[in-house]
N, CA, C and O atoms as a Maestro MAE file, in Angstrom:
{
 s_m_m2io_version
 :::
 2.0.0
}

f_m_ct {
 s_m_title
 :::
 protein
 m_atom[260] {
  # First column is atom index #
  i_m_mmod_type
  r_m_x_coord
  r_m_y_coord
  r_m_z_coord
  i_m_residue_number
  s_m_chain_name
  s_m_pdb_residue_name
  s_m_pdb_atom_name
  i_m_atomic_number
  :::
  1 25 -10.271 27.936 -16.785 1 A "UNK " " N  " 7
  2 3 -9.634 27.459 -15.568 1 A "UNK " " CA " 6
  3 2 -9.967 25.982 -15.363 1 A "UNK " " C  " 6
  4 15 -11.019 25.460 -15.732 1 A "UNK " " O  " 8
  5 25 -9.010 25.393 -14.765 2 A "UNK " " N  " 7
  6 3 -9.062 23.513 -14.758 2 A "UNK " " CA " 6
  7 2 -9.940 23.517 -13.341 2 A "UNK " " C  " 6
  8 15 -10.046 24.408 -12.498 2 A "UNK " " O  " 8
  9 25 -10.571 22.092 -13.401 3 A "UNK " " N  " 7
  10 3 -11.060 21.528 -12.444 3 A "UNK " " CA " 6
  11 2 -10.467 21.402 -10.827 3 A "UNK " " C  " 6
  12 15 -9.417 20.803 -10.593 3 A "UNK " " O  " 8
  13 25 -10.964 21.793 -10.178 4 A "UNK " " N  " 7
  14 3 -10.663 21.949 -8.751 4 A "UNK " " CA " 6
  15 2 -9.906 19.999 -8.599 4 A "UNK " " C  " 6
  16 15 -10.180 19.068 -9.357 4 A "UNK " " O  " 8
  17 25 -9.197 19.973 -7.684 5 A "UNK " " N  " 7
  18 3 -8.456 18.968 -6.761 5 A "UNK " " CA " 6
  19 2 -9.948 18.265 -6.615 5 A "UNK " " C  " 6
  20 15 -10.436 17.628 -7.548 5 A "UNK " " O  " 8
  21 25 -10.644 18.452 -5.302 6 A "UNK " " N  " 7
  22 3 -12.358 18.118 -5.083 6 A "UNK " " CA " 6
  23 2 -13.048 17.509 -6.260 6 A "UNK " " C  " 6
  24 15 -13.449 16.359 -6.440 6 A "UNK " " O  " 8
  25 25 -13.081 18.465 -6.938 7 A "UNK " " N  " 7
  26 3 -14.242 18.300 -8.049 7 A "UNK " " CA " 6
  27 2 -13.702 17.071 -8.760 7 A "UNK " " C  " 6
  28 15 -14.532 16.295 -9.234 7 A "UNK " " O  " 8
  29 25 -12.480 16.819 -8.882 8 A "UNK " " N  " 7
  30 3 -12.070 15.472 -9.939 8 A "UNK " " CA " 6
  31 2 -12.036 14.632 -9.192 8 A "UNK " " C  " 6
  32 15 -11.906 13.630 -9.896 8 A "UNK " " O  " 8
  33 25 -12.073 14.245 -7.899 9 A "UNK " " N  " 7
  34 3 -12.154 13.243 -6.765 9 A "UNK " " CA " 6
  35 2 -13.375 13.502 -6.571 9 A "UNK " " C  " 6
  36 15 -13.409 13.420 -5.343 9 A "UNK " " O  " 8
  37 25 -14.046 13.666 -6.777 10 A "UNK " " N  " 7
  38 3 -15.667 13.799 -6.389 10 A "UNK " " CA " 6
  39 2 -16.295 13.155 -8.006 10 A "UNK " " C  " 6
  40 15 -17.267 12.401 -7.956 10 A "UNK " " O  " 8
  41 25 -15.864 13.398 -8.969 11 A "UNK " " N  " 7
  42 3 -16.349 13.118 -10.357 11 A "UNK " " CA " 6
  43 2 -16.178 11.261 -10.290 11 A "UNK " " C  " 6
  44 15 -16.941 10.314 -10.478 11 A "UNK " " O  " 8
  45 25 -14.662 11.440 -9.897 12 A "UNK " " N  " 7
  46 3 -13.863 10.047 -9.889 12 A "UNK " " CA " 6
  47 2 -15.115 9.325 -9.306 12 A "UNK " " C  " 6
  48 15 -15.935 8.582 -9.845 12 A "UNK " " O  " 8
  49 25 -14.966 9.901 -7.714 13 A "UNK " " N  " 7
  50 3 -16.078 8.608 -6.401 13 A "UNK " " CA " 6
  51 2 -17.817 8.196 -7.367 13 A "UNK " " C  " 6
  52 15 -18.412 7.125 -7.484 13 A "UNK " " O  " 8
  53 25 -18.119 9.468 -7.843 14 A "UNK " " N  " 7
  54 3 -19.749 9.363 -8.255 14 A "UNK " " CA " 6
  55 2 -19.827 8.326 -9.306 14 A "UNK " " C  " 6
  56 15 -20.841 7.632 -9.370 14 A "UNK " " O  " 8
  57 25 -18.841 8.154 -10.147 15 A "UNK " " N  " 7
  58 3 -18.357 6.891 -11.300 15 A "UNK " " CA " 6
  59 2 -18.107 5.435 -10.486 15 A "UNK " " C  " 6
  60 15 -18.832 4.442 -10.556 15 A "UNK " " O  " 8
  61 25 -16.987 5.576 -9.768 16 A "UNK " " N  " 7
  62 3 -16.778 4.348 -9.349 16 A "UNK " " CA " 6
  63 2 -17.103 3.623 -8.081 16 A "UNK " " C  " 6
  64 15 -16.731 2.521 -7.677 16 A "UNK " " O  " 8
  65 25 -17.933 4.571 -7.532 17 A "UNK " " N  " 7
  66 3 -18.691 3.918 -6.239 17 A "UNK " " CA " 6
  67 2 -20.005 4.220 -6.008 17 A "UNK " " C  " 6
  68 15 -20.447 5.312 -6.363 17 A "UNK " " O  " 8
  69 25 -20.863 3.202 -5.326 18 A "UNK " " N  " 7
  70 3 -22.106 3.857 -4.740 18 A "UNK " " CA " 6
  71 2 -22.455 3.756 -3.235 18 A "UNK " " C  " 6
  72 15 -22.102 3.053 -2.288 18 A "UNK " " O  " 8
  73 25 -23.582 5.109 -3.518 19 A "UNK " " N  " 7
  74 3 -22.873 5.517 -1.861 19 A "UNK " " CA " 6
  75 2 -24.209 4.891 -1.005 19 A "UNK " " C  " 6
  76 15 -25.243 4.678 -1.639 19 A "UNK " " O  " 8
  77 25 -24.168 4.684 0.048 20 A "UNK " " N  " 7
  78 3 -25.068 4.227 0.532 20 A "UNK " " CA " 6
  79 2 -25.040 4.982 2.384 20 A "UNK " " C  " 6
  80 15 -24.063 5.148 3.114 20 A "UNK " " O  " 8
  81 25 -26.660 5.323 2.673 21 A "UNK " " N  " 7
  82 3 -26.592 5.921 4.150 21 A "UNK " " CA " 6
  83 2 -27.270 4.799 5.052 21 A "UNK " " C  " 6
  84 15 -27.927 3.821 4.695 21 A "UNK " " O  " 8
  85 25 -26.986 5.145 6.082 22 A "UNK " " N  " 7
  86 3 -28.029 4.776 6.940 22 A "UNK " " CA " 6
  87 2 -28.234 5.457 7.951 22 A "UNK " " C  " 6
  88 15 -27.648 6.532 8.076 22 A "UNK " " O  " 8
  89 25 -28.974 5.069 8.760 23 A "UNK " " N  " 7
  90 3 -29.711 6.166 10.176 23 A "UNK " " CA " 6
  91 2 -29.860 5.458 11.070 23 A "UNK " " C  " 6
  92 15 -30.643 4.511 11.011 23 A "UNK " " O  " 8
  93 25 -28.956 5.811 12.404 24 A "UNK " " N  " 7
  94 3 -29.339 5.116 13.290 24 A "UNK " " CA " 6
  95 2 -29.876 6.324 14.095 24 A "UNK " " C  " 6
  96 15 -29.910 7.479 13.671 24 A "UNK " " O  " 8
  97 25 -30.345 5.850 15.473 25 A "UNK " " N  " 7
  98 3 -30.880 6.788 16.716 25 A "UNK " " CA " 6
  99 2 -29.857 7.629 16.815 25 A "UNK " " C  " 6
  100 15 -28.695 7.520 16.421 25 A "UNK " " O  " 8
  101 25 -30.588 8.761 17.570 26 A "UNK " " N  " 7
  102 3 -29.362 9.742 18.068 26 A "UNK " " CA " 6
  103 2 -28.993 9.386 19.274 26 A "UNK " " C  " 6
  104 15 -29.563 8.837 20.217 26 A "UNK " " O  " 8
  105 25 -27.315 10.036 18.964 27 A "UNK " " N  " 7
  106 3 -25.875 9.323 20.218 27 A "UNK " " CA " 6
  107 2 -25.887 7.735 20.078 27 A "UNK " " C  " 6
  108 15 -25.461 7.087 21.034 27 A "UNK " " O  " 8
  109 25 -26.278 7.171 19.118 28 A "UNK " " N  " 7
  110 3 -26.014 6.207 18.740 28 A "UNK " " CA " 6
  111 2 -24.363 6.274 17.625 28 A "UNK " " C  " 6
  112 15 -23.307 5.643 17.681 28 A "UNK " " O  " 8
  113 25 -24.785 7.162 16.876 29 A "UNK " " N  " 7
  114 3 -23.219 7.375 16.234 29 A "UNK " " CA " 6
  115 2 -21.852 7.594 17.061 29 A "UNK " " C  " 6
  116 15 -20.667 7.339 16.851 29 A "UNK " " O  " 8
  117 25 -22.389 8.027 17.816 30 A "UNK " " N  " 7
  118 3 -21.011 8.244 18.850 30 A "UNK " " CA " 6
  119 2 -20.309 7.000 19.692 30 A "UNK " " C  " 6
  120 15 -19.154 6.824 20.080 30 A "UNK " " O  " 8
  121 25 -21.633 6.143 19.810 31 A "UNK " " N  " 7
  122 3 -21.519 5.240 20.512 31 A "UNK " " CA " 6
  123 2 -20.664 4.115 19.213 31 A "UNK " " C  " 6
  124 15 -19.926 3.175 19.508 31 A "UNK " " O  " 8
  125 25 -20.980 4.495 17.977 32 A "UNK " " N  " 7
  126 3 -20.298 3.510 17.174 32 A "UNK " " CA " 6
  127 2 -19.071 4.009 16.937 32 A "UNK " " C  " 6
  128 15 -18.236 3.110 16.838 32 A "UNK " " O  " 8
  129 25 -18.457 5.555 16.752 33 A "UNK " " N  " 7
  130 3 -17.123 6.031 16.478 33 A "UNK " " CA " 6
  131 2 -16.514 5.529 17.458 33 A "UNK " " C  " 6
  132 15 -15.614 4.815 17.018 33 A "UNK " " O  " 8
  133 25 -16.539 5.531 18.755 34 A "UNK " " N  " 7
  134 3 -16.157 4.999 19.738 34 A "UNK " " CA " 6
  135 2 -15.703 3.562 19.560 34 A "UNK " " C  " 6
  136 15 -14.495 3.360 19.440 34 A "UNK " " O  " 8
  137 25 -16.661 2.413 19.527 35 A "UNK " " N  " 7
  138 3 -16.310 1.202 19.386 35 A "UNK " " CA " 6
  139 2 -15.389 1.057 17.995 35 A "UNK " " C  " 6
  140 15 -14.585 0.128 18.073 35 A "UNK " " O  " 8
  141 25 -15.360 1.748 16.828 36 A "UNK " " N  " 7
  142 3 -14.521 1.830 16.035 36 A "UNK " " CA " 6
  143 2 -13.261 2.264 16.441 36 A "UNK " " C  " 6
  144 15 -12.390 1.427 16.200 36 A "UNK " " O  " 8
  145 25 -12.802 3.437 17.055 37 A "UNK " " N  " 7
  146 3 -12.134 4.222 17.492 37 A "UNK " " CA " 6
  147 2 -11.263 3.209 18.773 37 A "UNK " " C  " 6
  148 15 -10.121 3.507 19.121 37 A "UNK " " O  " 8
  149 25 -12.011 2.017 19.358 38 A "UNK " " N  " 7
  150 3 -11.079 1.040 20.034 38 A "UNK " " CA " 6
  151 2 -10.889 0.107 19.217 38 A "UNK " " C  " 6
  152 15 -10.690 -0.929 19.852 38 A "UNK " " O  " 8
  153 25 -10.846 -0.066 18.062 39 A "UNK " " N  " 7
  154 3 -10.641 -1.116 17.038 39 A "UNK " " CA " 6
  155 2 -9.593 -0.226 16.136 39 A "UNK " " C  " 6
  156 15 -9.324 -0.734 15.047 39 A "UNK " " O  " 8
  157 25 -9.080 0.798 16.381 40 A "UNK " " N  " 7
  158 3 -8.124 1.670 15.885 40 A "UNK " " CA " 6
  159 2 -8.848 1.697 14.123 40 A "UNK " " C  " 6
  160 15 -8.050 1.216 13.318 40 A "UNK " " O  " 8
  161 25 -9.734 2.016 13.701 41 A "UNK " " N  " 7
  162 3 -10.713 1.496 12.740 41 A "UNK " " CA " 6
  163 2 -11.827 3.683 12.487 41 A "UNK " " C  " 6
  164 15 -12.265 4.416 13.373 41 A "UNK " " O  " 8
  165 25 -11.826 3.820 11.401 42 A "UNK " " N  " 7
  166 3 -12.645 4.779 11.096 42 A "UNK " " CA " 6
  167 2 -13.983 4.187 11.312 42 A "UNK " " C  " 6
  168 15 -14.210 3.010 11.032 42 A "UNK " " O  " 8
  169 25 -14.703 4.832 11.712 43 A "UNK " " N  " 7
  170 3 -16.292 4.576 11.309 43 A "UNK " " CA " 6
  171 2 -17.058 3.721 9.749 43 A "UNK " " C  " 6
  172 15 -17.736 2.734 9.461 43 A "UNK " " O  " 8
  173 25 -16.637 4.457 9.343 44 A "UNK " " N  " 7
  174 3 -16.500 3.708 7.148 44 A "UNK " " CA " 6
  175 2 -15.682 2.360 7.720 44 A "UNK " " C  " 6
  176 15 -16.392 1.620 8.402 44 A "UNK " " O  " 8
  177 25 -14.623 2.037 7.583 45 A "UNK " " N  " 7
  178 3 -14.103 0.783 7.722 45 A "UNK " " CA " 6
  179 2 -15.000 0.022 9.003 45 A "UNK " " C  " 6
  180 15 -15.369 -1.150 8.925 45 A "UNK " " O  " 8
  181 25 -15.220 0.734 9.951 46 A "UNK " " N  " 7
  182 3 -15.457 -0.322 10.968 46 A "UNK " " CA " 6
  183 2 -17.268 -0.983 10.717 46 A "UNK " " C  " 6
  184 15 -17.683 -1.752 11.583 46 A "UNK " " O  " 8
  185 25 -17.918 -0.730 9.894 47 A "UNK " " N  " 7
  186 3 -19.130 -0.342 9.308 47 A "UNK " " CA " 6
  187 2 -18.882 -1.222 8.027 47 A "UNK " " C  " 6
  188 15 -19.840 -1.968 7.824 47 A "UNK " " O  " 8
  189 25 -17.995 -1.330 7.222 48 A "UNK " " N  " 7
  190 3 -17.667 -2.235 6.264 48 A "UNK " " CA " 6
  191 2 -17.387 -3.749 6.745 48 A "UNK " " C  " 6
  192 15 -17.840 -4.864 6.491 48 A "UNK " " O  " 8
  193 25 -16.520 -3.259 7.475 49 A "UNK " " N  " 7
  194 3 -15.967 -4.889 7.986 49 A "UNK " " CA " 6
  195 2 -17.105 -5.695 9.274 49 A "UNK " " C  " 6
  196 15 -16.841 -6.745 9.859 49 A "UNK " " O  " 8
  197 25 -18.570 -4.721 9.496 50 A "UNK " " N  " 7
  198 3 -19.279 -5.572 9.733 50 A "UNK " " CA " 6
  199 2 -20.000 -6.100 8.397 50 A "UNK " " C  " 6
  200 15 -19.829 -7.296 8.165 50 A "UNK " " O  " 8
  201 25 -20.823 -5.331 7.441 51 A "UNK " " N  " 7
  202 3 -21.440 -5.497 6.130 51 A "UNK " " CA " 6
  203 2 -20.671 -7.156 5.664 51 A "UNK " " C  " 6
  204 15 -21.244 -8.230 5.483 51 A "UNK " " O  " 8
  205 25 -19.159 -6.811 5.571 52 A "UNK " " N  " 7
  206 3 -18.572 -7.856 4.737 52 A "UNK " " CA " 6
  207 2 -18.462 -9.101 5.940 52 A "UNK " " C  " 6
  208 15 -18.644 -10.227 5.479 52 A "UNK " " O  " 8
  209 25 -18.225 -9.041 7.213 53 A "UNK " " N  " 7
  210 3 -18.670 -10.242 7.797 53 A "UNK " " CA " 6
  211 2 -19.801 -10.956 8.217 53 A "UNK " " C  " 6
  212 15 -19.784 -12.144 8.540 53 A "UNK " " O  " 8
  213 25 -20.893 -10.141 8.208 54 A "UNK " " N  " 7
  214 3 -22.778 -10.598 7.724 54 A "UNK " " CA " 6
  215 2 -22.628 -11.264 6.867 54 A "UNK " " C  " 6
  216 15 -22.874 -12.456 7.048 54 A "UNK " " O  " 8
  217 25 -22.005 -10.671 5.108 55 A "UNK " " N  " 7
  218 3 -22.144 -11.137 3.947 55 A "UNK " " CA " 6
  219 2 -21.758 -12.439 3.980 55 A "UNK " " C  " 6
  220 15 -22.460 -13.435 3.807 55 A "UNK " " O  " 8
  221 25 -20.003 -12.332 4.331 56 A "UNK " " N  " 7
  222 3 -19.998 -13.865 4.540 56 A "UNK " " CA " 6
  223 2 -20.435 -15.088 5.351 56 A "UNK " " C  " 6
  224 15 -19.932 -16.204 5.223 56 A "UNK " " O  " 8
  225 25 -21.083 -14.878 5.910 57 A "UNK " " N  " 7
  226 3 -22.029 -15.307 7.171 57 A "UNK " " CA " 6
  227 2 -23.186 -15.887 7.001 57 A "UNK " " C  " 6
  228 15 -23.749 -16.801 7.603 57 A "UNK " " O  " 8
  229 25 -23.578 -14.989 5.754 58 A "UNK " " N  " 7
  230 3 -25.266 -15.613 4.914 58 A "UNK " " CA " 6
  231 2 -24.659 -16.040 3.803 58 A "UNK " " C  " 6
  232 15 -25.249 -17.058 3.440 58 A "UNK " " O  " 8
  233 25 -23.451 -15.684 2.807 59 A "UNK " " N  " 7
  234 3 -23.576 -16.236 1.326 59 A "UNK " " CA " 6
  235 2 -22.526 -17.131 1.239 59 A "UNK " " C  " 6
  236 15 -22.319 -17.880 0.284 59 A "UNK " " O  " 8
  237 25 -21.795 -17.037 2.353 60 A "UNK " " N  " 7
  238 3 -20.530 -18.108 2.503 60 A "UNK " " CA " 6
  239 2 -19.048 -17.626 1.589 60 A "UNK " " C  " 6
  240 15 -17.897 -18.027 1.765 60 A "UNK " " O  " 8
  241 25 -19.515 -16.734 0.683 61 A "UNK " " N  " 7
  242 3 -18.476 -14.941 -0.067 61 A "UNK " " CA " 6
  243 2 -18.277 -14.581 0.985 61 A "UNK " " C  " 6
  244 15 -18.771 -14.594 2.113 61 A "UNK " " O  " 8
  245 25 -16.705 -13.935 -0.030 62 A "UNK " " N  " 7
  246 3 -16.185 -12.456 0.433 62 A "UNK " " CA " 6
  247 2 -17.110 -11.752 -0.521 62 A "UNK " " C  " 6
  248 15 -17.904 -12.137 -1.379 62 A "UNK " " O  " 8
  249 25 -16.734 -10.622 -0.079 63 A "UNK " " N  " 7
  250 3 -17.259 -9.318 -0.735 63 A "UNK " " CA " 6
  251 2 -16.116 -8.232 -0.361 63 A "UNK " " C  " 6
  252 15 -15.688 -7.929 0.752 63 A "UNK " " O  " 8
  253 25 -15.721 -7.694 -1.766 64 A "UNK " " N  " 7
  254 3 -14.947 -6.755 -1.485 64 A "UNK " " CA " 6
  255 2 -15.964 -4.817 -1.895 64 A "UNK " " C  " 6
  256 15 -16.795 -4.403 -2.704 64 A "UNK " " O  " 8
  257 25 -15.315 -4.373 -0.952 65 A "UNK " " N  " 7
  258 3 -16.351 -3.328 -0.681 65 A "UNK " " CA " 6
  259 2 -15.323 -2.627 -0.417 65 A "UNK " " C  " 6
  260 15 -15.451 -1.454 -0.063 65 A "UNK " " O  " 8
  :::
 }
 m_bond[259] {
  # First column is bond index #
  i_m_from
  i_m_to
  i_m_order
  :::
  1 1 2 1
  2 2 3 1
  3 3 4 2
  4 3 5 1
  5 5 6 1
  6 6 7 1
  7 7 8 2
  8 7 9 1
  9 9 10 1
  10 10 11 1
  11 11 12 2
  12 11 13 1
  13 13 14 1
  14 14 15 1
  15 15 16 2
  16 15 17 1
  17 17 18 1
  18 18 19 1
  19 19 20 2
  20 19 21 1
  21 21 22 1
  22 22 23 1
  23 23 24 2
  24 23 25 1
  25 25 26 1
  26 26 27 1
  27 27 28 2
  28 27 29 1
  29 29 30 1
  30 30 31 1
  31 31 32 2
  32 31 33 1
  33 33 34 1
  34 34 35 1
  35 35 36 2
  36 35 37 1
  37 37 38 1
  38 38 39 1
  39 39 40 2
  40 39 41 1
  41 41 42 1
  42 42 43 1
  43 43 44 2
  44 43 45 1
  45 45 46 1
  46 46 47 1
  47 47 48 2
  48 47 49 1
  49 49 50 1
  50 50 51 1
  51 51 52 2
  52 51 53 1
  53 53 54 1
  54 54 55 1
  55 55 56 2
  56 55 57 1
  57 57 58 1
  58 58 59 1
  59 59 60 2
  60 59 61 1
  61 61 62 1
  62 62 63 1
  63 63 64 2
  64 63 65 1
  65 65 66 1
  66 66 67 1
  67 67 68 2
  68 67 69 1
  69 69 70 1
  70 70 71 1
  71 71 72 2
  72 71 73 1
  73 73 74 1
  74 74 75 1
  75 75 76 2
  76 75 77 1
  77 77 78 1
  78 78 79 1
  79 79 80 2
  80 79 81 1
  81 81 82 1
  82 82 83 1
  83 83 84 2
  84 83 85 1
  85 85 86 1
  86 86 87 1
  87 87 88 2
  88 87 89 1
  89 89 90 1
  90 90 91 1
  91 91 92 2
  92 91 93 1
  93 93 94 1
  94 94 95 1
  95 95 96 2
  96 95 97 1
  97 97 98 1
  98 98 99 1
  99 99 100 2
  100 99 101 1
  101 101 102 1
  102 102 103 1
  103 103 104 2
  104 103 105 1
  105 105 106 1
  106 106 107 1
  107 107 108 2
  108 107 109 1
  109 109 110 1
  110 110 111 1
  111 111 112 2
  112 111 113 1
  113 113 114 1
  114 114 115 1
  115 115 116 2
  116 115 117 1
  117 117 118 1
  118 118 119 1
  119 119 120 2
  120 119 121 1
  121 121 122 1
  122 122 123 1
  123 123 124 2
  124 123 125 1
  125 125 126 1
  126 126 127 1
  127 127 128 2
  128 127 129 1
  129 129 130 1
  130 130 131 1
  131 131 132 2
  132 131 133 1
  133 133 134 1
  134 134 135 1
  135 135 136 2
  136 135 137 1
  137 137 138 1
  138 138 139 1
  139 139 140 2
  140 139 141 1
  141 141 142 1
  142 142 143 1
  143 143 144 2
  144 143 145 1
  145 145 146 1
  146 146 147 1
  147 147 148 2
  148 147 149 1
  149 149 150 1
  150 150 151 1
  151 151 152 2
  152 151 153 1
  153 153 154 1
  154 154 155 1
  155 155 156 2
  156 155 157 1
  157 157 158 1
  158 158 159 1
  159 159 160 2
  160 159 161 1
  161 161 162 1
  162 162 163 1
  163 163 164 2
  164 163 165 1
  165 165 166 1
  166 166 167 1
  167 167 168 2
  168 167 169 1
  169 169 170 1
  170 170 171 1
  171 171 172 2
  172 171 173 1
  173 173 174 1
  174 174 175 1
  175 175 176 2
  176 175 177 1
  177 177 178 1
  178 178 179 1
  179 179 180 2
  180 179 181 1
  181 181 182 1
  182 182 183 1
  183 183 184 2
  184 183 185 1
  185 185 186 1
  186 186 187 1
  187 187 188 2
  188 187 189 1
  189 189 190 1
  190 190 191 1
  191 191 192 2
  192 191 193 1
  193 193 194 1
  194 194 195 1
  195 195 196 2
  196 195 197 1
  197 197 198 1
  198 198 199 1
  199 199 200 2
  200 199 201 1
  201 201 202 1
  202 202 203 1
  203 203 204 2
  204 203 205 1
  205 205 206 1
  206 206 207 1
  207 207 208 2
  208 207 209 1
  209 209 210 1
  210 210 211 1
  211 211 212 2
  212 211 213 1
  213 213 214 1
  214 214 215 1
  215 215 216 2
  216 215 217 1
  217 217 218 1
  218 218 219 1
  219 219 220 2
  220 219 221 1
  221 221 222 1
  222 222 223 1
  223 223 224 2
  224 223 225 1
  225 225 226 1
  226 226 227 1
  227 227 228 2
  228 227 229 1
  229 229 230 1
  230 230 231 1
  231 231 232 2
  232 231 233 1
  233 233 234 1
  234 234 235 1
  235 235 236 2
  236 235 237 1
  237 237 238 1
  238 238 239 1
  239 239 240 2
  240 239 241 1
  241 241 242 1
  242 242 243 1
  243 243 244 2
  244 243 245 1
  245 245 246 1
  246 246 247 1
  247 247 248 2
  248 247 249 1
  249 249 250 1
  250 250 251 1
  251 251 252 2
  252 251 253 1
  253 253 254 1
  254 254 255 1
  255 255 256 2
  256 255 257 1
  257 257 258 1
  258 258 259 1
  259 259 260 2
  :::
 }
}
């Protein structure tokens, strides 16, 4: 039997990306879906597009992420 839908999008991501967490306080996440969520923005994107405007901020790069 062939590989699940999942499993080959999951094989794919573990190859071509790395994943990275972080931890903030609790009801702190909510407080960030929210401010994403008025930026019409997922959490992942709205979380990127701070990373990549820090980056350019200190290295004077883009960074594509």
């Amino acid at each position: 039997m062939g590989k699940t839908s999942a499993a080959v999008k999951n094989k794919y991501a573990a190859k071509a990306y790395d994943r990275m967490q972080i931890i903030v306080k609790k009801g702190k996440k909510s407080e960030l879906q929210a401010a994403a969520e008025m930026q019409g923005d997922s959490l992942n994107a709205y979380i990127k597009k701070a990373v990549r405007e820090q980056y350019k901020k200190d290295t004077g790069n883009d960074i594509e992420l």
